[in-house]
Every structure is written in structure tokens, then in C-alpha cells.
C-alpha positions in Angstrom: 95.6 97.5 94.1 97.5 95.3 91.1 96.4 98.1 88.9 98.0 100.8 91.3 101.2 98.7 91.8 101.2 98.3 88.3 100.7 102.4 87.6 104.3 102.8 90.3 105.9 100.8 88.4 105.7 101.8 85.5 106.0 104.9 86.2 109.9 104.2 87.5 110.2 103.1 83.8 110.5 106.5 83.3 113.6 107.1 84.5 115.3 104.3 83.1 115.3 106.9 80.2 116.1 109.8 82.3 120.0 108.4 82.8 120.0 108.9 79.2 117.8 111.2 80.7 92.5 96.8 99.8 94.4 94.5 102.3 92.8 94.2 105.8 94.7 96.4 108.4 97.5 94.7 110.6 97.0 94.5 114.2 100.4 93.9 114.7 103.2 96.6 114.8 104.2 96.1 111.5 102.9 95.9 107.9 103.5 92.9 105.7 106.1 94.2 102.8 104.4 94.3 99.4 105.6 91.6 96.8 108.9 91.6 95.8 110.6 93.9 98.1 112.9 92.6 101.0 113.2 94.2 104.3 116.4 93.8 106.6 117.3 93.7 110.1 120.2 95.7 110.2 117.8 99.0 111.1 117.6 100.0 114.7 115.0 98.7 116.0 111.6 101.0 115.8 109.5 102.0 118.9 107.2 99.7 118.9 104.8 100.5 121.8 103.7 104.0 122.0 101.0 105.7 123.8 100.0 109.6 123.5 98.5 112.1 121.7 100.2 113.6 118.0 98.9 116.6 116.2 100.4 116.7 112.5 99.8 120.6 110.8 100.5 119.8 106.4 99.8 121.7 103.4 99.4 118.0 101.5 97.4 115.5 102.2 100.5 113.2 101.6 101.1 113.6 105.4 97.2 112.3 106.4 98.2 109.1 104.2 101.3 108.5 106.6 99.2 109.4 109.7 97.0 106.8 108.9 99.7 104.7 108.5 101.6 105.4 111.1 98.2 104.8 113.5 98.2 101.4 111.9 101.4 100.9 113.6 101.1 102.2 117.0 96.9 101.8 117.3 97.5 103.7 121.0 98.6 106.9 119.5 95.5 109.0 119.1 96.2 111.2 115.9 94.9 114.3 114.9 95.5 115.7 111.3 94.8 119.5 110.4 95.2 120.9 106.7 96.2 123.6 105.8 96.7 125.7 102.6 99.7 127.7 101.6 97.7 130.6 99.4 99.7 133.4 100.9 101.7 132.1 103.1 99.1 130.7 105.1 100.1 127.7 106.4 103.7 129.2 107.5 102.2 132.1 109.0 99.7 129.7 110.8 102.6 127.5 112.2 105.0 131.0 113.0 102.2 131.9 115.1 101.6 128.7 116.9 104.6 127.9 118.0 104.7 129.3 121.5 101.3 129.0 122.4 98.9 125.8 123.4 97.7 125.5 120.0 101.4 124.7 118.7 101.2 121.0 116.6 103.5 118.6 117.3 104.9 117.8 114.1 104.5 120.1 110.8 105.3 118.9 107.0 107.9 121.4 105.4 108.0 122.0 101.8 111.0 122.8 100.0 110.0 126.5 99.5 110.2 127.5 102.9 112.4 124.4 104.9 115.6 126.1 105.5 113.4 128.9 106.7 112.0 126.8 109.3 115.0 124.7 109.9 117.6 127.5 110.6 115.0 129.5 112.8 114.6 127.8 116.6 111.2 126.5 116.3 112.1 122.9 115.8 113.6 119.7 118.0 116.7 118.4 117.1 116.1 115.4 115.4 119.8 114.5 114.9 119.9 111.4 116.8 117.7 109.8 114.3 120.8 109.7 112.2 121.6 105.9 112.8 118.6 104.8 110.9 119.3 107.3 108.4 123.2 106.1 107.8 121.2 102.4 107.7 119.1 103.8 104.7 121.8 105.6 103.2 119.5 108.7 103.2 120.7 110.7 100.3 122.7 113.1 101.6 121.0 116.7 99.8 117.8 116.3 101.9 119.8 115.8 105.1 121.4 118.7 104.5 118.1 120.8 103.7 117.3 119.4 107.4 120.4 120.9 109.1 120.6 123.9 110.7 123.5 125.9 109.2 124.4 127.7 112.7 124.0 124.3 115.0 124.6 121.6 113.4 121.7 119.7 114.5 119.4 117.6 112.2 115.7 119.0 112.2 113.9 118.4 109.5 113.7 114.7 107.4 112.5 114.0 103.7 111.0 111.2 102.3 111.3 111.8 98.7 114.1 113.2 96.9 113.6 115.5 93.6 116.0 115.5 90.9 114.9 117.2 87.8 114.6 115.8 84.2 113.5 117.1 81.0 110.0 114.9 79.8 109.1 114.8 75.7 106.8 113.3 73.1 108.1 110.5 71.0 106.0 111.1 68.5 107.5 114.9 67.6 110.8 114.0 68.0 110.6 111.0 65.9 109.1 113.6 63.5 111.7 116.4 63.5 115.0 114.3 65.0 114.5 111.3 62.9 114.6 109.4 66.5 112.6 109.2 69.8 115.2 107.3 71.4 116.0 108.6 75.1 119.8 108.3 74.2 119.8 110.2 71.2 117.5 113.2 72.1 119.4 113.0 75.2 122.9 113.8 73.1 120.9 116.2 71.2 120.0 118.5 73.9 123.2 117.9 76.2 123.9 121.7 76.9 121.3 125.2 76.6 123.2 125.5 73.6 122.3 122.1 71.8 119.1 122.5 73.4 118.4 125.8 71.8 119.3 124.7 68.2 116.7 122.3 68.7 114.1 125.4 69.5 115.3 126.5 66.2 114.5 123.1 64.1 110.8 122.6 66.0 109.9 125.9 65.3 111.0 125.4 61.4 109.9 121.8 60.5 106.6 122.4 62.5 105.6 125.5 60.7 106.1 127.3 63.9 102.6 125.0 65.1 104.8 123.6 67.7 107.1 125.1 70.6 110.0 123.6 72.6 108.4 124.8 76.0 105.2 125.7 77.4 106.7 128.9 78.9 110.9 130.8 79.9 109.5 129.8 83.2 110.8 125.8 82.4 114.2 127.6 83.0 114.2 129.0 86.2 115.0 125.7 88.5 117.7 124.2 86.3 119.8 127.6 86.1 119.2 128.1 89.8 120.5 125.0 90.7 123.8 125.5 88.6 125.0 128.8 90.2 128.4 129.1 92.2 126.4 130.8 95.0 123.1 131.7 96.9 121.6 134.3 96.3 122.6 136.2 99.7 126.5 136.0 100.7 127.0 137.8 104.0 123.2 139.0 103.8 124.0 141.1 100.3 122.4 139.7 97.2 124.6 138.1 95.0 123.5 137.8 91.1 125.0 135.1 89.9 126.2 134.9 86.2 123.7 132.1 85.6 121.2 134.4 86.5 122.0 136.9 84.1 122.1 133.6 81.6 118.4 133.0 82.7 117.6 136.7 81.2 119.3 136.1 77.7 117.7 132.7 77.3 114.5 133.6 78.3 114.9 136.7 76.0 115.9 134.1 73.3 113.2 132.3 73.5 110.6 134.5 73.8 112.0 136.6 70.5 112.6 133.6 68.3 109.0 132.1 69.1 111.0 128.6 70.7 107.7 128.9 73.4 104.3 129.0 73.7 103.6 132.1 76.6 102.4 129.9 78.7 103.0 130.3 82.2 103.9 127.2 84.9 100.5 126.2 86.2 97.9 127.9 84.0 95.4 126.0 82.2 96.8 126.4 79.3 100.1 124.5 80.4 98.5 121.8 81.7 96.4 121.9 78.2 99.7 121.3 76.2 100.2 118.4 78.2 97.0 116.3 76.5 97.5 118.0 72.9 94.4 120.5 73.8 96.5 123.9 73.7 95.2 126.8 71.1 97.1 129.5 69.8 95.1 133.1 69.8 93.5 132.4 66.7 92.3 129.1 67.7 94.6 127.2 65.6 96.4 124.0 67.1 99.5 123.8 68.5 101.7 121.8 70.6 104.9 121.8 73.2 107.6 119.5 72.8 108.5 118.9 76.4 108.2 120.2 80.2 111.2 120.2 82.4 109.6 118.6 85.7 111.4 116.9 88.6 110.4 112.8 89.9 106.9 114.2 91.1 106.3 115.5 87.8 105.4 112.5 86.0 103.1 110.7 88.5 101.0 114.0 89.9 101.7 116.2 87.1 102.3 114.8 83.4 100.4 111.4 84.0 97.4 112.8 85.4 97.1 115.4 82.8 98.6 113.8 79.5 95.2 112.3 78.3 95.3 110.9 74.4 99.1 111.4 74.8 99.9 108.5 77.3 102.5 106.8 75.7 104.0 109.1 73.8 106.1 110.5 76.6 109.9 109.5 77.1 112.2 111.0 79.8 115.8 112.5 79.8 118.0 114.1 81.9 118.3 117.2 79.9 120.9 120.1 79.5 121.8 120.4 83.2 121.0 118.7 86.5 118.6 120.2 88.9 116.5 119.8 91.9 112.7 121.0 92.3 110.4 120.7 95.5 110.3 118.0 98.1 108.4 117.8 101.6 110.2 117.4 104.9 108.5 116.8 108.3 109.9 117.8 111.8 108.8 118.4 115.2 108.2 121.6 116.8 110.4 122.4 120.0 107.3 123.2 121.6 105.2 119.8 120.9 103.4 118.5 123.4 104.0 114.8 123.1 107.6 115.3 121.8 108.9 111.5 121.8 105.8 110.5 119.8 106.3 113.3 117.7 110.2 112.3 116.9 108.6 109.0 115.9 106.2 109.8 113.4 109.1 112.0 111.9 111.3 108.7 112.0 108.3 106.9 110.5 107.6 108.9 108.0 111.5 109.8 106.0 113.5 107.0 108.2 111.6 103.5 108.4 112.3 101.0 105.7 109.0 99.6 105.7 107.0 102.7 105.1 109.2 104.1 102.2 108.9 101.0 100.4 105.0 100.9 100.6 104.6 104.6 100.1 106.8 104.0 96.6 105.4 101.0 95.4 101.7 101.7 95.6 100.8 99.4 98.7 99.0 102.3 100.2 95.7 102.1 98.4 92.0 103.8 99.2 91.0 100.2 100.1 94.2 99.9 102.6 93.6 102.9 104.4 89.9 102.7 104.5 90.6 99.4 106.8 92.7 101.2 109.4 90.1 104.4 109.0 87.0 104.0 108.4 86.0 107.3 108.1 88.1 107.5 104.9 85.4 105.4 103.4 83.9 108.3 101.6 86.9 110.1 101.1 89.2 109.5 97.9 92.9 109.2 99.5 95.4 107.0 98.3 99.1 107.5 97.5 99.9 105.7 93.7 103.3 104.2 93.0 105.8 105.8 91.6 106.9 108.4 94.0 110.9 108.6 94.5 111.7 108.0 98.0 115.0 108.9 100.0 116.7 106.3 100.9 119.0 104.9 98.1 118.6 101.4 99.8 114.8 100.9 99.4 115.5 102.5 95.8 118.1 99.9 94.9 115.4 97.3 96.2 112.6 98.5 94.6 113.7 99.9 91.3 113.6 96.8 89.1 110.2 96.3 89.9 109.1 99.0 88.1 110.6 97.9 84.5 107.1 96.5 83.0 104.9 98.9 85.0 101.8 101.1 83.6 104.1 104.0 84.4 106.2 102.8 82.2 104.2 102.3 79.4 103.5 105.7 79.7 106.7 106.5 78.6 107.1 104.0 76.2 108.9 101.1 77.9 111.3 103.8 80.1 112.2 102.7 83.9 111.6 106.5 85.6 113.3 104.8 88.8 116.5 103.9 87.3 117.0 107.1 85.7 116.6 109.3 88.9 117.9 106.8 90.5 121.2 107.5 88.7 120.6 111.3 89.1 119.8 111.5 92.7 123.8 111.2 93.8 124.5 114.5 92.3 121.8 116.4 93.6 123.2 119.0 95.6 121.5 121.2 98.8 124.1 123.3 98.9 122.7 126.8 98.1 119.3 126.1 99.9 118.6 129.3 101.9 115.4 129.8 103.3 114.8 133.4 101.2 115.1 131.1 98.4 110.9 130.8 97.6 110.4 134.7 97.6 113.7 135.7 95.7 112.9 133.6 93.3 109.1 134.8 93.3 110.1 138.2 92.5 112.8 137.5 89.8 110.3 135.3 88.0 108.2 138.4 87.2 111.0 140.7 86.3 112.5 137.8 83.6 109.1 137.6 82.3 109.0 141.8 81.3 112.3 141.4 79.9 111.4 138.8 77.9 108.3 140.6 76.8 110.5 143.3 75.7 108.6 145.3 78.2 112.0 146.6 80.1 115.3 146.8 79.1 117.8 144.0 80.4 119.4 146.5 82.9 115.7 148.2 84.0 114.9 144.8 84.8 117.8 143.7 86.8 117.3 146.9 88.5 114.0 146.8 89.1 114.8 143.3 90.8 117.4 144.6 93.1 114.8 147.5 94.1 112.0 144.6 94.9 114.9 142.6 97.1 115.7 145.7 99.2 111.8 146.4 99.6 111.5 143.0 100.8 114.2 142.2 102.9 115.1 145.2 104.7 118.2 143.5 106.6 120.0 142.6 103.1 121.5 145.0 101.2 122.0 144.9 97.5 
């Protein structure tokens, strides 16, 4: 477990840079707090008897950590998890299709794909009078606001992470082509897409064009969405903002100049540039200078993956803020047990205790094996590092993570501190829940223009014709 408190914090090292950038189960209702950390009594008090049955649908396994959990603190409640994957739409179309019958869960996990869809339809309680422990928490306001219903009001959905975005590189090629790997100075060096495409231009020239700036145009997509004036329907007609039309010239830029690699998001290959084991056509060598990924990035995505390159990793906050995923949890109008359910939502985004030991690594294979047993065989564990959303446990916990493995991982960087001093200015405000398959579809057109396979226009067309095809009721 020292080893996995120590991997949490050092991964909140990280951020530091991004400004520039098991125990025996308790038997009693609570769970001690892990070293270091400080729990208050000005929360409203928790129920702390509960009886019933709860029935939690999730595409992550994140959710059967906090059911396990949440059945150390109220032993009565008899839990059942079910997982389900989201390979075409599966798990929404699953939950759509439950939700008025006798096979409808009690409580679903939300991810930020496909929240608003869920939380503006009417298949989910009001959860607003959970607020108070929310306002306790100072719950950052963006992922309350994803949880509202835009029609109502009413609070339906909680988080318990927040995602701001940062840009992640390697010391070692800066230091080679900038003269520095400082998080301060690469951080002035690529303040705007402008400074950050000059630096395209002197990779590609001191490296011989053996290294690229990105993986892929597809590092773009999230940071220009998030800086547009408006959604992408106004009035249910598609608006294209101008920073979408930007996202077409800079992936166009990009892509002619040779600044990256044509590597898509989530291929092998992109994970392969990660651990310095990405080959060009030829077989020859090359490398990526950084991955624009949000606060889940670095533990489940860069760490996992970075191989001979731990260390070499520092973290900024790049040319422009932006946000990128997140899961929510809220309960289903129709739940069965519905005051159980409102409590394992409460649990999960709103109780003190459990945010803190979800971030700082307490809830180890070892820990939950002694509340389960059956997990015995099974390798579930949830490592430190992940950024929770309440901006009190972050101020509590944050320091903590300043001589952490995670933070030797990015060579000395607190990740905390730095999203920590993001997280304020992330804003919800364009979340719609069309968001997921716009953005699907545009993805595919940027990618042909880029090629040189369409003309800017034809493609910007052909996007418009794939948004009236999809959504019938918009108009264009």
C-alpha cells in the first residue's frame, strides 16, 4: 500500500508543473482517514444506518471499487454491481431501455460523453437536495453544472473527479531542442497555437524530422472545443464556431508541414510513442514530443504506458485551457430502493472521507479484498493520483503528493497543485448532450481534410450533410 500511496503522490507532482503548466475492513460506519489528511465535522452528517437492496449499472470498474466501499460502510445494504461496455452505444442503449421496466438499476455511472444526454432527459431523481454537502466541499462548480438539468433546474447527476486538461512532454527533447526542460519556460514557449506551432517548426528541423510535436491533429480537438463562444446547436441549428474552422487550418498545418506523426488517439501506435517504441513506415525510429491529456491522463494513460521513459515526463498547462472526460453517477427515477440509491450517489461525488481515500491510494487490492472476499482473485484497486472534486479535500491532500513516485515520474513536478490551479476555470458551459456524436463525426471529416483528401469547403460540407443525417430534428 506505501508503494501505491507513494505512486498518488507523486503523481500530483505533476501538476505542480502544469500551473506553469491491505488494512483489515472496518466494522464500524466509517473508514479510518489515511495519513496525513484531516477530516472535519462541519459536513452534514451521513446516513449511517441503512438497510436495502442497490443495483449499480457502469461502464468502469471505478464504480465496483466504490460499491465495495460503500458496502464497507453500510454492511446491510446488499449490493449488486453489473458492467457494462460502451462499444456502440451499448451501455446507454442498455440503460434507455431499462428504465421503465423491472430490470431498471438503481443507480447508473455517467460519463462525460453522454451525461447531459441523460441528465436533461427524465430518467433520473433529483438529486438537488444533496447540495448542502456539496456547498460543504466546495464541489467545483463545472461538474455541478454537467449534473443540472437545463429545463428544471434540478441537480441529477454528481462527479467525483474533475478533468482539466494539460499538455504532458519529455524533458529530455526539450532540453535538446529549447535549451531548457523547465515547466516554466516550455510553458512560455508554447503559450498560444501560434507559439506552439513555431515549436512544430524547430522539432521537426533540429530533429531531422525523426521527431514530431504530436502523435496525431486529433491532440487538437478538445482544447479548441472547449474555447468556442457557443455549442454546437443554438436553437436546435448547428452553429460552427470560428474555432472550429481554426481546428481545420491547424490540423491542415500540421499535417502538411510533417509537425505529427499520423497517429490516431488510441491506436497502438500512440500509445507506442509514449515508451519511445514508435516506427516510421520504413522502420526507422522516431518520437512525439508531447500528448495533450487531461488529470486522468497521467495515472491511467501516460504512466501505465511510458515504459523506459518514466521520468522524463514534465507537465504544462499548454496553449489553452480545456476540459476532457469525467464520470458522474445518479439515480434512476425509477430505482427501486431510491433513498439507498441517493446515498451511494452522495457517497460516491459528496462524502469527504471517500474522495480523500479514492485520491490518495488508500483503496488498495488488499483493502478491498477484506471487505470482499471474492475480489481475492480479481486484480481491482484504484492507485493515487486521481483528481477528485471537491476543492476542499484537494487543498488537504495536495501537498502530500510533492515527493510521490508520481512525481518522480515527471521529474520532481506536483500534478495536484497544477490542476489544482486549473480546475477554477474549467467551464461546463457548452456541455450538450449531442456533444459525443458531433464531435465523432467532425473528427473524421478534419482528418480527410487534413489528408488533402477533400477540399476545406467539401469537408465542412460533408460535415453539415452527416449532422442533418443524424439528427433529423436540427437543421443546419
Amino acid at each position: 500500500m506505501k508503494k501505491l500511496v507513494a505512486l498518488v503522490l507523486s503523481l500530483i507532482l505533476v501538476l505542480g508543473g502544469l500551473a506553469a503548466c491491505g488494512p483489515e475492513a472496518e466494522t464500524t460506519t466509517t473508514t479510518p482517514a489515511p495519513t496525513g489528511t484531516t477530516t472535519t465535522g462541519t459536513t452534514p452528517p451521513p446516513v449511517t444506518s441503512l438497510q436495502g437492496d442497490l443495483t449499480v449499472w457502469s461502464f468502469t470498474n471505478e464504480l465496483k471499487t466504490m460499491t465495495i466501499a460503500f458496502k464497507a460502510r453500510h454492511p446491510e445494504v446488499n449490493v449488486t454491481y453489473v458492467e457494462i461496455g460502451m462499444d456502440g452505444g451499448e451501455f446507454r442503449q442498455k440503460v434507455i431501455a431499462s428504465a421503465n421496466t423491472a430490470e431498471c438499476p438503481d443507480v447508473i455511472g455517467l460519463e462525460a460523453s453522454f451525461v447531459k444526454e441523460f441528465v436533461d432527459s427524465d430518467l433520473l431523481l433529483d438529486v438537488s437536495d444533496l447540495k448542502e454537502y456539496a456547498d460543504v466541499l466546495q464541489t467545483y462548480q463545472n461538474t455541478i453544472d454537467v449534473g443540472t438539468n437545463n429545463a428544471t433546474g434540478e441537480i441529477r447527476a454528481y462527479s467525483y473527479q474533475n478533468t482539466p486538461g494539460a499538455v504532458f512532454y519529455r524533458r529530455s527533447l526539450a532540453k535538446e531542442y529549447f535549451g531548457t526542460d523547465d515547466p516554466d519556460e516550455v510553458q512560455d514557449l508554447m503559450a498560444d497555437m501560434d507559439k506552439f506551432t513555431e515549436m512544430a517548426a524547430t522539432v521537426k528541423e533540429k530533429s531531422g524530422g525523426k521527431t514530431f510535436m504530436v502523435a496525431s491533429v486529433d491532440e487538437f480537438r478538445n482544447a479548441y472545443f472547449a474555447v468556442r463562444n457557443d455549442p454546437w446547436f443554438v436553437d436546435d441549428t448547428l452553429v460552427i464556431d470560428p474555432k472550429v474552422d481554426e481546428l481545420f487550418d491547424i490540423a491542415k498545418v500540421f499535417r502538411e508541414n510533417g509537425y505529427e506523426a499520423k497517429v490516431n488517439q488510441w491506436s497502438e501506435g500512440w500509445f507506442n510513442g509514449m515508451k519511445d517504441a514508435l516506427s516510421d513506415a520504413a522502420g526507422n525510429p522516431i518520437q512525439i514530443f508531447c500528448y495533450f491529456l487531461p488529470t486522468w491522463g497521467l495515472p491511467y494513460t501516460l504512466a501505465p504506458n511510458a515504459g523506459e521513459t518514466k521520468g522524463d515526463w514534465a507537465c504544462v498547462s499548454g496553449p489553452m485551457g480545456y476540459q476532457w472526460g469525467g464520470t458522474w453517477v445518479g439515480a434512476m427515477k425509477n430505482a427501486k430502493s431510491p433513498e439507498v440509491a441517493k446515498e451511494f450517489v452522495r457517497f460516491v461525488a459528496l462524502d469527504e472521507e471517500n474522495l480523500t481515500n479514492w485520491a490518495t491510494g488508500v483503496y488498495t487490492h488488499e483493502y478491498l479484498a477484506a471487505i470482499d472476499p471474492v475480489l481475492a482473485g480479481e486484480e481491482l484497486s484504484q492507485a493515487a493520483g486521481d483528481f477528485v472534486s471537491s476543492k476542499k479535500v484537494v487543498d488537504a491532500i495536495t501537498a502530500g503528493f510533492d515527493n510521490s513516485e508520481m512525481s518522480e515520474f515527471l521529474g520532481g513536478q506536483n500534478s495536484y497543485s497544477g490542476f489544482a490551479a486549473a480546475a477554477p476555470n474549467v467551464s461546463a458551459r457548452l456541455f450538450q448532450g449531442t456533444d459525443d456524436s458531433v464531435q465523432t463525426i467532425l473528427a473524421d471529416w478534419v482528418r480527410q481534410y487534413a489528408a488533402g483528401e477533400l477540399s476545406k469547403e467539401e469537408a465542412i460540407q460533408g460535415f453539415k450533410d452527416a449532422i442533418v443525417a443524424n439528427f433529423p430534428d436540427k437543421s443546419v
